[in-house]
C-alpha positions as CSV (number, residue, x, y, z in Angstrom):
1,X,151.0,59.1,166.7
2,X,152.2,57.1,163.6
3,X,156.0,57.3,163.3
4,X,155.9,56.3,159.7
5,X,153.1,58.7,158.5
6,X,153.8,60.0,154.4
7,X,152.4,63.6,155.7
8,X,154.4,66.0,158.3
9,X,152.5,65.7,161.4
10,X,152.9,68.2,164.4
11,X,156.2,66.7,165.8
12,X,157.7,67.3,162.6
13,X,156.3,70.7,162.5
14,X,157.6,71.5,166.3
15,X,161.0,70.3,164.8
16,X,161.2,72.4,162.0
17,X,160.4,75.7,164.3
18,X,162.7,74.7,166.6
19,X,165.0,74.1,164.7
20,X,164.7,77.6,162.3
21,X,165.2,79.4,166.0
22,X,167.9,77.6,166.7
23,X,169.9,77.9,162.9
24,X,169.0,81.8,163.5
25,X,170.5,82.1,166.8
26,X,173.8,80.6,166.1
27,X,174.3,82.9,162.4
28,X,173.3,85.9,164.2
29,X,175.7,85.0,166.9
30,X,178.5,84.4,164.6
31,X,177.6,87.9,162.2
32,X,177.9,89.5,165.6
33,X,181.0,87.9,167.1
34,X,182.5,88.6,163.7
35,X,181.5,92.1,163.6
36,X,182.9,93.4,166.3
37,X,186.1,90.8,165.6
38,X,186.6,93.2,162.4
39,X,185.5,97.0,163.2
40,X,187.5,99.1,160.9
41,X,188.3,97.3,158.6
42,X,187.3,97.8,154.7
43,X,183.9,95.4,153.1
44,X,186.7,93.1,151.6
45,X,185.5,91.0,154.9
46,X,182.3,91.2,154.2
47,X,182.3,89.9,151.0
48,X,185.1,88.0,151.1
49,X,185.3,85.9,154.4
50,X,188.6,86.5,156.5
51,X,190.6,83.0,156.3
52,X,188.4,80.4,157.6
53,X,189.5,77.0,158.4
54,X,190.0,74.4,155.5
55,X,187.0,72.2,156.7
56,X,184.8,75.3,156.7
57,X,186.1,75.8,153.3
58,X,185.4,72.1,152.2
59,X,181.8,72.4,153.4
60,X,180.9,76.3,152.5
61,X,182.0,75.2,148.5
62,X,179.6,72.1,148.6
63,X,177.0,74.3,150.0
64,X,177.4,77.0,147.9
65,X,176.9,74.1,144.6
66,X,174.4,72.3,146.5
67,X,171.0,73.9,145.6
68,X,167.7,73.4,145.1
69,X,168.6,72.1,141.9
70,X,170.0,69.1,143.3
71,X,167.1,68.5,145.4
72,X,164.5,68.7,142.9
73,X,166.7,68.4,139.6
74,X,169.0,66.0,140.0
75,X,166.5,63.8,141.9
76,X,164.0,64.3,138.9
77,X,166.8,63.2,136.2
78,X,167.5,60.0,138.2
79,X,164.2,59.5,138.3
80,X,164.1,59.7,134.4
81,X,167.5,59.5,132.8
82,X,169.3,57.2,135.5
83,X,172.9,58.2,135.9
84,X,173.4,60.1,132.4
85,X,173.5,63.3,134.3
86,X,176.3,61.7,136.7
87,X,179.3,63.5,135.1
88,X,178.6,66.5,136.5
89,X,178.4,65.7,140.1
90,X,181.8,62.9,139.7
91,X,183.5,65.9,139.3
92,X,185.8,66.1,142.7
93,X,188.7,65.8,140.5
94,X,188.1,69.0,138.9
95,X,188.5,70.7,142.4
96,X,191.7,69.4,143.3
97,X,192.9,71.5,139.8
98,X,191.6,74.5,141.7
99,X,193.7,73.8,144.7
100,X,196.9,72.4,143.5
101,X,197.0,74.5,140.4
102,X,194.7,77.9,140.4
103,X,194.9,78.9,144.2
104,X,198.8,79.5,143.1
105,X,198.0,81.2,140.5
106,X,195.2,83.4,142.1
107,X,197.3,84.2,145.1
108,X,200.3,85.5,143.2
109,X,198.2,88.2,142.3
110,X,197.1,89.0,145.2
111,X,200.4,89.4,146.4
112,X,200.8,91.9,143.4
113,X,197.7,93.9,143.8
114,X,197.7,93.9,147.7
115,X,194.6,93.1,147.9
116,X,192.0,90.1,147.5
117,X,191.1,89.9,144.1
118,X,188.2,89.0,141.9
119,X,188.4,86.9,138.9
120,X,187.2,90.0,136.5
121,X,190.4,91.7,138.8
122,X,192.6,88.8,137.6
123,X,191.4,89.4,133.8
124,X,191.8,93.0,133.8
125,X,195.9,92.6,135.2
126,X,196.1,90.1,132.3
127,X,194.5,91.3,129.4
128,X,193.0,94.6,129.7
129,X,190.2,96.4,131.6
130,X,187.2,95.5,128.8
131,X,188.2,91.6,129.4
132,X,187.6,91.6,133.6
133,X,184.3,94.0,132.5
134,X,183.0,91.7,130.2
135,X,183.5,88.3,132.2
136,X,181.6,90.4,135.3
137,X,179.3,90.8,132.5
138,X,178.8,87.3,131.6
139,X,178.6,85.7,135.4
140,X,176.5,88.2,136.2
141,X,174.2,87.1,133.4
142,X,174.8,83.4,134.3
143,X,173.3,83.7,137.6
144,X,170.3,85.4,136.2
145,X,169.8,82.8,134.2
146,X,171.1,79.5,135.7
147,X,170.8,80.5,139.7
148,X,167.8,82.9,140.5
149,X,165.5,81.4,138.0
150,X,166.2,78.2,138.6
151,X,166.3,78.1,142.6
152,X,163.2,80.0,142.3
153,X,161.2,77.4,140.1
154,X,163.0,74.0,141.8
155,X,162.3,75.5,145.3
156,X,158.6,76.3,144.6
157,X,158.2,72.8,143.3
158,X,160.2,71.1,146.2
159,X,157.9,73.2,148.4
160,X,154.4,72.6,146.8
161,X,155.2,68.6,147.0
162,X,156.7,68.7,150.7
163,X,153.7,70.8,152.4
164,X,151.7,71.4,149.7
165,X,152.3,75.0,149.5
166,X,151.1,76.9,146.8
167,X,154.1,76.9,144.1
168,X,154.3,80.7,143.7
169,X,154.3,81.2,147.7
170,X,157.4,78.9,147.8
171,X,158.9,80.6,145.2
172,X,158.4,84.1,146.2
173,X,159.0,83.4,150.1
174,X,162.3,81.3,149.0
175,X,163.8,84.6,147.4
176,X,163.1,87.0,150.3
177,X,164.2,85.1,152.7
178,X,167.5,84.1,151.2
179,X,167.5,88.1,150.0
180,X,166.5,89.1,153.7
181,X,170.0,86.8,155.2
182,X,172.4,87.7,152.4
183,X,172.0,91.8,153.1
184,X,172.3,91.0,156.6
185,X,174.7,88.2,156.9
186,X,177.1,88.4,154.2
187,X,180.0,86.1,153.9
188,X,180.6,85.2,157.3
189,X,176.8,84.5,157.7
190,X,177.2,82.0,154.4
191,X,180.0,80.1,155.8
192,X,178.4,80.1,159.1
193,X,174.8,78.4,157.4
194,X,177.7,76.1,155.0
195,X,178.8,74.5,158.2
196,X,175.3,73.7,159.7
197,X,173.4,72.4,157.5
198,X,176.3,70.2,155.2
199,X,176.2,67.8,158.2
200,X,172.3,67.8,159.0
201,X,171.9,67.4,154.3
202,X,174.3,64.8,154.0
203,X,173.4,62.6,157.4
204,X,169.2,63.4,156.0
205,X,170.0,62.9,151.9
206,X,171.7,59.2,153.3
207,X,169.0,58.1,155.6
208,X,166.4,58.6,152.4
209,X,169.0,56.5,150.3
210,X,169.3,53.7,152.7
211,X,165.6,53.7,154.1
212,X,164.2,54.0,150.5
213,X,166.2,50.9,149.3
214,X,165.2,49.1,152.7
215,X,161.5,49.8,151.7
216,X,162.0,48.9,147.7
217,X,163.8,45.6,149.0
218,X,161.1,44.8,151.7
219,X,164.0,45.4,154.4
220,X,167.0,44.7,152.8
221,X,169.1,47.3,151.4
222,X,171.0,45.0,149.4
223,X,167.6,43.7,148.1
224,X,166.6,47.3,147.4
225,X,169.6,48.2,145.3
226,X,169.5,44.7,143.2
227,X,165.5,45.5,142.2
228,X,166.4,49.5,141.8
229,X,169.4,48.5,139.3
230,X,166.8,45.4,137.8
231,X,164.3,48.1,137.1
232,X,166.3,50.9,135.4
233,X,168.6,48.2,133.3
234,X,165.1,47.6,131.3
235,X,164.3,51.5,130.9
236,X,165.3,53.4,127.8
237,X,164.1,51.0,125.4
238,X,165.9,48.1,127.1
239,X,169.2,49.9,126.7
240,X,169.1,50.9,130.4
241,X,169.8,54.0,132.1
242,X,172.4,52.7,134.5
243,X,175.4,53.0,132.9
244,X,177.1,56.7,132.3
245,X,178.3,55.7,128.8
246,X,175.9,55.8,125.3
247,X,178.0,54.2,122.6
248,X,175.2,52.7,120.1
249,X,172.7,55.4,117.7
250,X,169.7,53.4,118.4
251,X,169.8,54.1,122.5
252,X,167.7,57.3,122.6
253,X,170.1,58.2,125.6
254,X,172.6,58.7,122.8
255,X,171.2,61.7,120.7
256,X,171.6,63.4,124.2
257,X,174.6,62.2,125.8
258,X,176.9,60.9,122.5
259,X,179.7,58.4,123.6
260,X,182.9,60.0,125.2
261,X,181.7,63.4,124.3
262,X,179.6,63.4,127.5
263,X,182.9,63.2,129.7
264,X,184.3,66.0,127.6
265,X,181.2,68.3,127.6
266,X,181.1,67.9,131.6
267,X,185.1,68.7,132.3
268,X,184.6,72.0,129.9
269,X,182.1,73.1,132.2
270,X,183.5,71.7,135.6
271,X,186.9,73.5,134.6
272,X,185.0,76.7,133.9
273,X,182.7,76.5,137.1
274,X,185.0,74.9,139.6
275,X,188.3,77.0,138.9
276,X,187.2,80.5,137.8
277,X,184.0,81.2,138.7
278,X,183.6,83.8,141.5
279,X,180.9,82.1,143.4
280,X,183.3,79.4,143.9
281,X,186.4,80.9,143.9
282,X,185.7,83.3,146.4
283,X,185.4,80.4,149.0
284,X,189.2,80.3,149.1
285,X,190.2,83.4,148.6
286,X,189.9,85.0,152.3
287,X,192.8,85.4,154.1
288,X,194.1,87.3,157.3
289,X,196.2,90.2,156.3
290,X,199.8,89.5,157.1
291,X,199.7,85.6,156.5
292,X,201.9,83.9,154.9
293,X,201.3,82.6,151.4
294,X,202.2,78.7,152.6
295,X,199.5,79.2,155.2
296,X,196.9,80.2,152.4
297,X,197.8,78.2,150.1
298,X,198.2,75.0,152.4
299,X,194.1,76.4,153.7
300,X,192.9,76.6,150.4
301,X,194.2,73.4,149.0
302,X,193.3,71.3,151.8
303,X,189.6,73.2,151.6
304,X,189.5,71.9,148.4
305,X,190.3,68.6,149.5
306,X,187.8,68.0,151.7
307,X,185.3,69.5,149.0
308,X,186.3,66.8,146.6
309,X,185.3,64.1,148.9
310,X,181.5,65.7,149.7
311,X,181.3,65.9,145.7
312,X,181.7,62.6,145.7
313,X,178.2,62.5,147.7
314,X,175.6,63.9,145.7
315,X,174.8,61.5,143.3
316,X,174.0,59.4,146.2
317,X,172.6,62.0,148.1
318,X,169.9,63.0,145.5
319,X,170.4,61.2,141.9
320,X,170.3,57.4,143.2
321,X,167.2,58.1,145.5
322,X,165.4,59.5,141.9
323,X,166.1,56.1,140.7
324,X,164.9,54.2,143.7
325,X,162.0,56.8,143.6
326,X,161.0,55.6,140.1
327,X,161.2,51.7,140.8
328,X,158.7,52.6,143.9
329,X,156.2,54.5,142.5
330,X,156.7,51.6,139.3
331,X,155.6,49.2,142.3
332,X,153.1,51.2,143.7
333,X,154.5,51.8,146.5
334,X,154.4,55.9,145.9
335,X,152.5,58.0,143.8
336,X,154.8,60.3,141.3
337,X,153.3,61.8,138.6
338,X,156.3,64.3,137.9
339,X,160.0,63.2,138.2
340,X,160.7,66.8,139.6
341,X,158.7,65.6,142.3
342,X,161.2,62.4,142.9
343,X,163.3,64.1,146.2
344,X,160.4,66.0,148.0
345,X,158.1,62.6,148.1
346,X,160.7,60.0,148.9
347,X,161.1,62.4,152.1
348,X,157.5,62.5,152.6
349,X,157.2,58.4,152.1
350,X,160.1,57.1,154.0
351,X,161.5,59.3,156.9
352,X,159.9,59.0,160.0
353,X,158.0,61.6,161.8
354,X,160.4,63.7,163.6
355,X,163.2,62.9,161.4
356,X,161.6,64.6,158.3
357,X,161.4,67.7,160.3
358,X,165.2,67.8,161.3
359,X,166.2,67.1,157.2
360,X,163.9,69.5,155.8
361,X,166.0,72.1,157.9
362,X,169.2,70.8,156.3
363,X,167.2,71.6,153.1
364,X,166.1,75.2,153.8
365,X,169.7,76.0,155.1
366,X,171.0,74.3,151.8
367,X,168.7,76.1,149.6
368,X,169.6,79.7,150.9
369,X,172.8,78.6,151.8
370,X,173.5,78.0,148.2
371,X,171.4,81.0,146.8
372,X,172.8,83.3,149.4
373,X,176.4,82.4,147.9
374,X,175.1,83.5,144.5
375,X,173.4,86.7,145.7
376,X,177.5,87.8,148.3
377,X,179.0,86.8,144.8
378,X,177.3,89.3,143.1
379,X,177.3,92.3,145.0
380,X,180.7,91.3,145.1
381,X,181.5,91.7,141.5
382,X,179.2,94.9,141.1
383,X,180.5,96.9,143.6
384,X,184.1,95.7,143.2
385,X,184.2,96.2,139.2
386,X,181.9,98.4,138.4
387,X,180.8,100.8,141.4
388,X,184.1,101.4,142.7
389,X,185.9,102.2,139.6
390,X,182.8,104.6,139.1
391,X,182.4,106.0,142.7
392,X,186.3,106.7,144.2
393,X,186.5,107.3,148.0
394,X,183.6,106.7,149.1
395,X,182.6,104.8,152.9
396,X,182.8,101.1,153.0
397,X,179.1,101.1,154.5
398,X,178.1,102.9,151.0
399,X,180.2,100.4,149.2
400,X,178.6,97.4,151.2
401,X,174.7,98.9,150.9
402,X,175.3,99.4,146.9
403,X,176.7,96.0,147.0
404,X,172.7,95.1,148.6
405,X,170.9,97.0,146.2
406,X,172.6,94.8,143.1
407,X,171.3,91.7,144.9
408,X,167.7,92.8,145.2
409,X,168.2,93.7,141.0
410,X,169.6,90.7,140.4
411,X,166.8,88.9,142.0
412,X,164.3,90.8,139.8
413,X,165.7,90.4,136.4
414,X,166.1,86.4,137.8
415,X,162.3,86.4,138.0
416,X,161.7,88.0,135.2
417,X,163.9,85.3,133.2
418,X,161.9,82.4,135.3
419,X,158.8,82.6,132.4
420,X,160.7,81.6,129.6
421,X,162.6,79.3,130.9
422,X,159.6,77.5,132.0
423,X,158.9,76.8,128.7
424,X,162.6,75.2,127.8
425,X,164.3,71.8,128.5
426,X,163.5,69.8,131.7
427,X,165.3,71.2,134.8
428,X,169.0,69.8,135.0
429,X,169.4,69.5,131.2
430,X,168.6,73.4,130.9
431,X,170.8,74.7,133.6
432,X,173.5,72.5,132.1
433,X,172.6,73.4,128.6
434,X,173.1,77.4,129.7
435,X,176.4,76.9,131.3
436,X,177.7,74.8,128.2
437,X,177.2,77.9,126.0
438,X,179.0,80.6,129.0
439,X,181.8,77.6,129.4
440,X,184.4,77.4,126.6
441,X,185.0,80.9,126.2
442,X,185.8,81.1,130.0
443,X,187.8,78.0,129.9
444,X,189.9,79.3,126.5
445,X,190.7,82.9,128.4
446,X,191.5,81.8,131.9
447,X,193.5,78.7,130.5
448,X,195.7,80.1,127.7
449,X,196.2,83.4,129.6
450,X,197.4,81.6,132.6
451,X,199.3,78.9,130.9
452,X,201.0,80.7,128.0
453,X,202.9,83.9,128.2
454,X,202.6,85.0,124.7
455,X,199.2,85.0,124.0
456,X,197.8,89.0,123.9
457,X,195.8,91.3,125.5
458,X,193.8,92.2,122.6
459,X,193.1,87.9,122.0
460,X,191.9,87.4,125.4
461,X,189.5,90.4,125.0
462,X,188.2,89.6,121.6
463,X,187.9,85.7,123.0
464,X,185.2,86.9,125.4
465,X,183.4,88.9,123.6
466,X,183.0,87.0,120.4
467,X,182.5,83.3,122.9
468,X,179.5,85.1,124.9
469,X,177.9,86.4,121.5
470,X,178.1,83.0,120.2
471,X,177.1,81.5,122.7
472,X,174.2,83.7,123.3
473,X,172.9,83.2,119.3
474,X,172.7,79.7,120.4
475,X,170.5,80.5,122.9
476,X,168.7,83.0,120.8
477,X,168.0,79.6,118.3
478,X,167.3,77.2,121.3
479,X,164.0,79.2,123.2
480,X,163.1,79.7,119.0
481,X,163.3,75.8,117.7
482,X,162.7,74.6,121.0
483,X,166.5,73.8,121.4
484,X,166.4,71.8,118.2
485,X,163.5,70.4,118.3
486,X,161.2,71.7,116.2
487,X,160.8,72.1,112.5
488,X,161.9,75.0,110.7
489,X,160.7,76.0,107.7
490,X,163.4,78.3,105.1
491,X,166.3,79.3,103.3
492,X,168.0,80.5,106.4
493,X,167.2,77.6,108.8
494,X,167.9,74.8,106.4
495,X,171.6,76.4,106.2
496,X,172.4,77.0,109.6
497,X,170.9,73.5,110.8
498,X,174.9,73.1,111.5
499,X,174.8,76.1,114.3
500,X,171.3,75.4,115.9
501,X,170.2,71.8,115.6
502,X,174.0,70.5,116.7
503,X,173.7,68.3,119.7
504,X,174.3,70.9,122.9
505,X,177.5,68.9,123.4
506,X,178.9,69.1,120.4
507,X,178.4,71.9,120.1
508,X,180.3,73.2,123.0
509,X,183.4,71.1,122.3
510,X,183.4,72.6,118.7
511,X,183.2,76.0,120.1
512,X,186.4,75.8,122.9
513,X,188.3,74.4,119.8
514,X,187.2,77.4,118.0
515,X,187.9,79.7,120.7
516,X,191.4,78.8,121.3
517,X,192.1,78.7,117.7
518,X,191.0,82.2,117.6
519,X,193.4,83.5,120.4
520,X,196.2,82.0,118.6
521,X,195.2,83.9,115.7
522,X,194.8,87.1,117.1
523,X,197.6,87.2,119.3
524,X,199.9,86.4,115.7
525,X,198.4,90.6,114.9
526,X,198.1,92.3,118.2
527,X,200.8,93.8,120.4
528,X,202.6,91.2,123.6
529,X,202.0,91.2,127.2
530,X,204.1,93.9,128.8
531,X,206.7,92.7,131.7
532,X,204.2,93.2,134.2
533,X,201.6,91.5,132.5
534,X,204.2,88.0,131.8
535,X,205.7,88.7,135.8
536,X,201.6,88.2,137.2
537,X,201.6,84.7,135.9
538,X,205.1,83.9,136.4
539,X,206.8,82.2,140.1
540,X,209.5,83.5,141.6
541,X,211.8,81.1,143.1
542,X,211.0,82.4,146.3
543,X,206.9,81.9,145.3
544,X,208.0,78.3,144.1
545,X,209.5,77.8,147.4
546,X,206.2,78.7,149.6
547,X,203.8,76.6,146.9
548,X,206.0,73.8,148.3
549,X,206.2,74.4,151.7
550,X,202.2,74.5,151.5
551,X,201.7,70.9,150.7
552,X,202.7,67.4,152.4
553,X,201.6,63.4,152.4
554,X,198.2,64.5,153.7
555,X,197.2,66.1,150.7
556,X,198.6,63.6,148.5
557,X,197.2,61.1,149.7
558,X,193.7,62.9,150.3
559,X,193.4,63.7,146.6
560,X,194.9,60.5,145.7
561,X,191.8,59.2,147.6
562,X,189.3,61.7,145.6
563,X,190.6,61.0,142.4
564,X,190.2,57.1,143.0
565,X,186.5,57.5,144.8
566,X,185.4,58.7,141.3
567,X,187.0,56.4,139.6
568,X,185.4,53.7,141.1
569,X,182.2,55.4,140.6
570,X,182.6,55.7,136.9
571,X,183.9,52.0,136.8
572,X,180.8,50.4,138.2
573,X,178.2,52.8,135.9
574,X,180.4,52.2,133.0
């Protein structure tokens, strides 16, 4: 048998089932053990979790970003734009904010509700019922658009170039089963599938790095990375795509990442995604009824902790190998006629028989893993927003099969959405393109409401409305001129060139600015908080004291550590 053959060959194949069985047993075991841990008690655990360790934390929130995306998107845009896209994955700083400074914050109000909340719950205690509907509103619509879809479209194209399954079949089979584990599994089963395959993708996404560099430097790594950072330095016109950073107008790079507004554009939309999301959020929020809030809060943090490091990872996991990817195939060495294809043939080229077996596991756990955390997040805000409200006193096993059916629509209208945006921007700049336009007015509510006490119900409410409207014009404007792009002929699109040809950056920045203006505004005309309202985001001395109890030197010095691991990153691509 040849060890080193480009195709998967039966040993690889007798992995791969083996391995399946095996990933099967050990959720099933764990939804069972778990089960009968928690008979009688409400679907909270289900969708919520029930206080799991901080290192099952760390690795269930990197799971739950790490999707297909990654392996096919952020692979592709290495392959093509170098380390443009970088700022988005050097963004373990942002999750330390969620530790040290939301999980406070969020778990204050659970005290107050009695109950573990969502981030539409938070919203409704501090502005007013319409605000929490409307942001359930707009992350629902954001997974449509940005999770469904895309995992659909990236795993049928990792698929098709892995085993050369048809793209559709991949697609399709991706969905039901990741739809087939969520209604069965629910949170337990995601955290359970979080801490099995993080190990087996990171171990697998390094050996393609190394092994790929060994192969571009004829056996030395260090030889591999010199001709990888050669090759992309003369790319883009000679203005190179390894630096993070386009200062100068005549760099192409620049009319898409402009300057420092890159960095700015990124930490909008790492703030947004990272610290109020509920597919994110909801990682930290289980708890053990009766704990104390030290003990949750110390969990949480330290979860987020260990997540900042594994951030850290991807853009060596998947980004760097797209680079190394283009310098072979610029050698000869592989065939890639599509950057999307970047990740799924550097796996094929240089892992060894056996070996890709094992790693494409990792990458079928990561990809429904990360989908599956979408789909629990979900049914979590439809049944606890809207069905709930609606439908009083009713089981938890009606609550927790109406919490299924939302999935399976979600999943539907996501397919329905993957048509058009086949049509739009490459992979990675659409999904981030999407998410700049959901971002600022997420990041204006959460951050003003939390952070000053006298801005108003009514401003909060008004902020969300008016940023998702905005932001879905824009949207509107991009899948009509081509997000810019084309040429539009008129009265009306030569005056609105401002709204619809601004770069997607820009644009985003402009529109936080905007936003927060506008809740300063309205709250000047619209009545104040009550008491109860101010008390939700206020500590007690006593809530102070536990917040301190909650942290020592090892999580100083862990996100001391973080911060200067990207740092460093951002100093060498400068």
């Amino acid at each position: 048998m040849n060890w080193n053959s480009t195709e998967f060959v039966w040993l690889d194949w007798a992995v791969l089932a083996i391995g399946v069985i095996g990933v099967i047993w050990a959720v099933w075991h764990a939804i069972v053990k778990d089960r009968k841990a928690q008979k009688g008690e409400d679907s909270s655990a289900y969708l919520f979790g029930k206080g799991e360790p901080w290192y099952v934390i760390g690795m269930a929130i990197f799971a739950a970003n790490i999707g297909s995306e990654h392996l096919v998107g952020l692979a592709g845009t290495g392959a093509k734009s170098g380390v443009g896209m970088a700022h988005w994955e050097m963004q373990g700083w942002m999750i330390l904010i969620l530790g040290w400074l939301f999980v406070p914050f969020y778990q204050l109000l659970i005290n107050k509700m009695g109950k573990i909340i969502t981030m539409p719950d938070f919203l409704k205690f501090r502005y007013t019922q319409r605000t929490g509907s409307w942001l359930s509103i707009i992350t629902l619509v954001a997974y449509i658009l940005t999770k469904v879809s895309v995992t659909a479209l990236t795993g049928g194209i990792f698929f098709e170039y892995l085993w050369g399954l048809n793209f559709w079949a991949g697609a399709i089979g991706l969905i039901v089963l990741t739809t087939i584990f969520t209604v069965f599994g629910g949170m337990k089963g995601v955290m359970t599938l979080s801490t099995i395959q993080t190990p087996i993708l990171v171990i697998g996404s390094f050996l393609v790095l190394f092994l790929g560099l060994s192969t571009l430097g004829g056996g030395s790594i260090s030889a591999g990375w010199t001709d990888m950072m050669d090759y992309c330095s003369k790319l883009n016109n000679g203005y190179g795509t390894t630096h993070m950073f386009h200062w100068e107008q005549g760099d192409s790079m620049y009319q898409e990442y402009p300057g420092f507004v890159v960095f700015l554009g990124a930490t909008i939309i790492g703030f947004w995604y990272w610290c109020t999301d509920q597919h994110i959020v909801q990682r930290v929020l289980g708890q053990v009824p009766g704990e104390s809030n030290a003990e949750v809060m110390k969990r949480a943090r330290r979860g987020t902790i260990a997540a900042g490091f594994f951030k850290v990872l991807p853009c060596f996991m998947f980004l760097i190998p797209g680079m190394i990817a283009a310098a072979l195939a610029q050698k000869g060495a592989i065939q890639m006629n599509e950057t999307d294809a970047a990740f799924a043939i550097m796996v094929k080229t240089v892992l060894p028989a056996g070996i890709k077996g094992i790693v494409t596991i990792g990458f079928i756990c990561a990809l429904v893993a990360s989908l599956a955390a979408f789909f629990n997040s979900c049914a979590t805000l439809f049944t606890e927003d809207f069905y709930k409200p609606l439908k009083k006193g009713m089981s938890e096993a009606h609550y927790v099969f109406v919490g299924r059916v939302a999935t399976v629509v979600v999943v539907v209208l996501g397919f329905a959405w993957l048509p058009i945006m086949m049509k739009m921007d490459t992979l990675y700049n659409y999904l981030q393109g999407i998410q700049s336009l959901l971002a600022p007015a997420m990041v204006a509510v959460f951050a003003m409401g939390i952070f000053f006490k006298k801005i108003t119900p009514k401003a909060g409410e008004y902020t969300m409305i008016v940023g998702f409207l905005i932001g879905m014009l824009r949207l509107v404007t991009n899948v009509i001129t081509d997000t810019g792009k084309s040429t539009m002929d008129g009265a009306f699109w030569n005056a609105t060139t401002w709204f619809w040809q601004t770069n997607w950056l820009v644009f985003e920045c402009w529109l936080l600015v905007f936003l927060i203006i506008f809740m300063v505004v309205v709250s000047c005309f619209t009545p104040a908080p009550s008491k109860e309202q101010v008390e939700a985001i206020t500590f007690t001395s006593d809530f102070k004291k536990s917040i301190r109890e909650s942290w020592g030197a090892f999580d100083i010095i862990g996100s001391l550590l973080v911060i200067g691991l990207c740092a460093a990153f951002y100093w060498y691509f400068w």
